[in-house]
C-alpha positions in Angstrom: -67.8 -68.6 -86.0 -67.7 -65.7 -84.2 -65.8 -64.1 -87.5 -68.4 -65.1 -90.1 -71.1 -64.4 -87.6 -69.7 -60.5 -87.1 -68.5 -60.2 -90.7 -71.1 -61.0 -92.5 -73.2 -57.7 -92.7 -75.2 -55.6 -90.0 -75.4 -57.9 -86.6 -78.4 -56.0 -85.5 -80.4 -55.8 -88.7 -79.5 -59.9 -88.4 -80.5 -60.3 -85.0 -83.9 -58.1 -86.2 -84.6 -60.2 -88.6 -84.4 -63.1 -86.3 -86.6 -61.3 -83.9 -89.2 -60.1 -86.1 -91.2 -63.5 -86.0 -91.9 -63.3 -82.3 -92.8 -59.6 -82.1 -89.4 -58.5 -81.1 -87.4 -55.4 -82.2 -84.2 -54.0 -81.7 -84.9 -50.8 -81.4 -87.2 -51.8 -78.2 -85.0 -52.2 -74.8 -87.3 -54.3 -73.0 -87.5 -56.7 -75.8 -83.5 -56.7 -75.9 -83.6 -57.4 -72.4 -85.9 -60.3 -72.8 -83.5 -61.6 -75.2 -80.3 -61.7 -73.4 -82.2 -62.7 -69.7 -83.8 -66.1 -71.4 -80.8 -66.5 -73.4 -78.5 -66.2 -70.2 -80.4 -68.2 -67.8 -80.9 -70.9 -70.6 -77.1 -71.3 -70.7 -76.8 -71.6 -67.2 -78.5 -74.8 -68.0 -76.9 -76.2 -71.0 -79.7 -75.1 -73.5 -81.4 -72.5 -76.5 -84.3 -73.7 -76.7 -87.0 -72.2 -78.2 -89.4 -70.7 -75.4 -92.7 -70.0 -76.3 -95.2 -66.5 -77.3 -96.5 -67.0 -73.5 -93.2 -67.0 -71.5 -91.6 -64.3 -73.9 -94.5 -61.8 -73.1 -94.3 -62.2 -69.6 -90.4 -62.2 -69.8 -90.7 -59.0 -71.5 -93.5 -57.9 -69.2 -91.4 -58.1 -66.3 -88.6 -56.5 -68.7 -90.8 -53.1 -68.8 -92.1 -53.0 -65.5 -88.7 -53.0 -64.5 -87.3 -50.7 -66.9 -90.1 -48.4 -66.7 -89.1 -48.4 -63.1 -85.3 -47.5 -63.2 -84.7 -44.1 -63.0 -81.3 -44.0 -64.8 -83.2 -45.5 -67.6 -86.4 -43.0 -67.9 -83.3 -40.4 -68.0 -81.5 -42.0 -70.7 -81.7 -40.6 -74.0 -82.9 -42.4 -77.3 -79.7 -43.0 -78.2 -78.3 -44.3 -75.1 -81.2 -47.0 -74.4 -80.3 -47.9 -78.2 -76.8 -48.6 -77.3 -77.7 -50.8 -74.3 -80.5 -53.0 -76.1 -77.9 -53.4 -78.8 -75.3 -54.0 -76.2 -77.7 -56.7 -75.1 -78.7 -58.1 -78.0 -74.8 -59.0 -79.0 -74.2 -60.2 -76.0 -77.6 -62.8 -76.3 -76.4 -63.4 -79.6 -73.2 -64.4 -78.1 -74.4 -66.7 -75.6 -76.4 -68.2 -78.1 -73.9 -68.7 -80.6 -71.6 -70.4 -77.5 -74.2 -72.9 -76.4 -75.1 -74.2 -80.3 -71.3 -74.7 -81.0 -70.8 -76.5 -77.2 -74.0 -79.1 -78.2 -72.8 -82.6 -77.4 -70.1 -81.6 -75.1 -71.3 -81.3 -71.2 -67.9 -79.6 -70.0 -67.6 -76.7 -72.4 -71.3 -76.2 -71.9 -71.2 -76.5 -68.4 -68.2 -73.8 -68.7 -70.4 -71.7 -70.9 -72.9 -71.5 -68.3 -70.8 -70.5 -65.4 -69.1 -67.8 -67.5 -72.2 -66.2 -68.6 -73.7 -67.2 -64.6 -70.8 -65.0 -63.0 -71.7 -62.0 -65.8 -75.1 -61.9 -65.0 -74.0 -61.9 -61.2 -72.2 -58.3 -61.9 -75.9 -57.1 -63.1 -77.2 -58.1 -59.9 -79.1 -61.1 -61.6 -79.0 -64.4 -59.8 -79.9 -67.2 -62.3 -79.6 -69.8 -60.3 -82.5 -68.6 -58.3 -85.2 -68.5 -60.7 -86.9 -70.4 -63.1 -88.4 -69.7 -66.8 -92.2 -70.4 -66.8 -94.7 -69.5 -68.6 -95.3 -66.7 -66.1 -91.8 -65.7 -66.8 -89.5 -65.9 -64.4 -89.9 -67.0 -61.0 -88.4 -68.0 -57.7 -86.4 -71.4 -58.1 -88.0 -73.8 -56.1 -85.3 -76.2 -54.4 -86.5 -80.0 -52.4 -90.1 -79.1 -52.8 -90.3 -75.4 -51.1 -89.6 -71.9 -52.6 -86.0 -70.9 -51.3 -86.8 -67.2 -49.8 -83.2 -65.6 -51.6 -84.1 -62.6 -53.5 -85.5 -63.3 -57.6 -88.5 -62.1 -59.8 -92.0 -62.7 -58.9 -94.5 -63.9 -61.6 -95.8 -61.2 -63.7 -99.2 -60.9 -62.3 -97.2 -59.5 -58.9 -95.5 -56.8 -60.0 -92.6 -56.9 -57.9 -90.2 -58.9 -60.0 -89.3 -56.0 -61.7 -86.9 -54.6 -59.1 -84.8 -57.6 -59.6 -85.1 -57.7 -63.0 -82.5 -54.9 -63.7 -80.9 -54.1 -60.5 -78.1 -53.4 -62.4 -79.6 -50.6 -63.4 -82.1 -49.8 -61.0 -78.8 -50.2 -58.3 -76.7 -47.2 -58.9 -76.0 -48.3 -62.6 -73.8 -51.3 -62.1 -73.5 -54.0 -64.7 -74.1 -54.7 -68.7 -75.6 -51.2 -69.4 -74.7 -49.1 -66.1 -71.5 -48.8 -67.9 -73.0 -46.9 -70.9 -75.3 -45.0 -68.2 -72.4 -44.0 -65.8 -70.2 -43.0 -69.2 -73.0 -40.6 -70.3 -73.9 -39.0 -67.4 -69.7 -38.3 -67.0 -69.7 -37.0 -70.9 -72.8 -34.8 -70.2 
């Protein structure tokens, strides 16, 4: 799948397409983030559902604030932000391709989720410890009170966007620090 998926002409102009409908682009970081976040945390629960206009746009809210934030990101060149929403974008389209060939089989998906769980850990993200409303994302709540670990705020606070992308925002660790870190060494 992943052959026909990879050979089959531009990824990115694919995933584009695919985007287009819901206001996304690929040539927007924040919206690639928003992508690969959902699309990670739904794995961590067995799922690609569909999430509506009103929990993308506060997804991708928090997305900006956070970005917008991140110093090693408002450094970053055209070029590099490019490469890391791409980056992300594979990798959401990954996940998502994963999860829709697992349907029907609990222990594949269940090993889906904990593999794309421990990736998001090395960006600093924590899916376990929020959930997707239609605020975005927020602390998980566990027997009936919020646990107090560390996780996005809803999007009217304003401070979920330091966990959003402590990867970045944390010294450049994680799915794009990479590309930040190699720059900054090329430069």
């Amino acid at each position: 799948d992943l052959e026909r998926m990879f050979a089959g002409g531009d990824i990115i102009e694919k995933i584009g397409g695919a985007l287009a409908p819901y206001g996304m682009r690929v040539d927007n970081l924040a919206d690639a983030y928003t992508v690969y976040w959902v699309n990670a945390w739904q794995a961590t629960r067995g799922t690609n559902a569909e999430t509506s206009r009103a929990t993308n746009a506060a997804v991708r809210a928090q997305a900006a604030r956070a970005l917008g934030a991140t110093l090693e990101v408002m450094r970053a060149g055209d070029a590099t932000r490019q490469e890391l929403a791409e980056s992300l974008l594979i990798q959401a389209a990954l996940i998502d391709a994963a999860v829709t060939q697992a349907r029907g089989n609990p222990e594949r998906l269940r090993a889906i989720g904990n593999a794309v769980a421990k990736g998001a850990r090395t960006m600093g993200l924590d899916l376990q410890a929020v959930e997707l409303t239609e605020a975005g994302f927020v602390p998980a709540r566990r027997t009936g009170r919020a646990e107090t670990r560390p996780g996005p705020q809803p999007a009217t606070t304003g401070s979920g966007a330091r966990y959003a992308l402590l990867a970045l925002a944390a010294g450049g660790a994680g799915v794009g620090g990479w590309m930040l870190r190699g720059r900054a060494r090329a430069a």
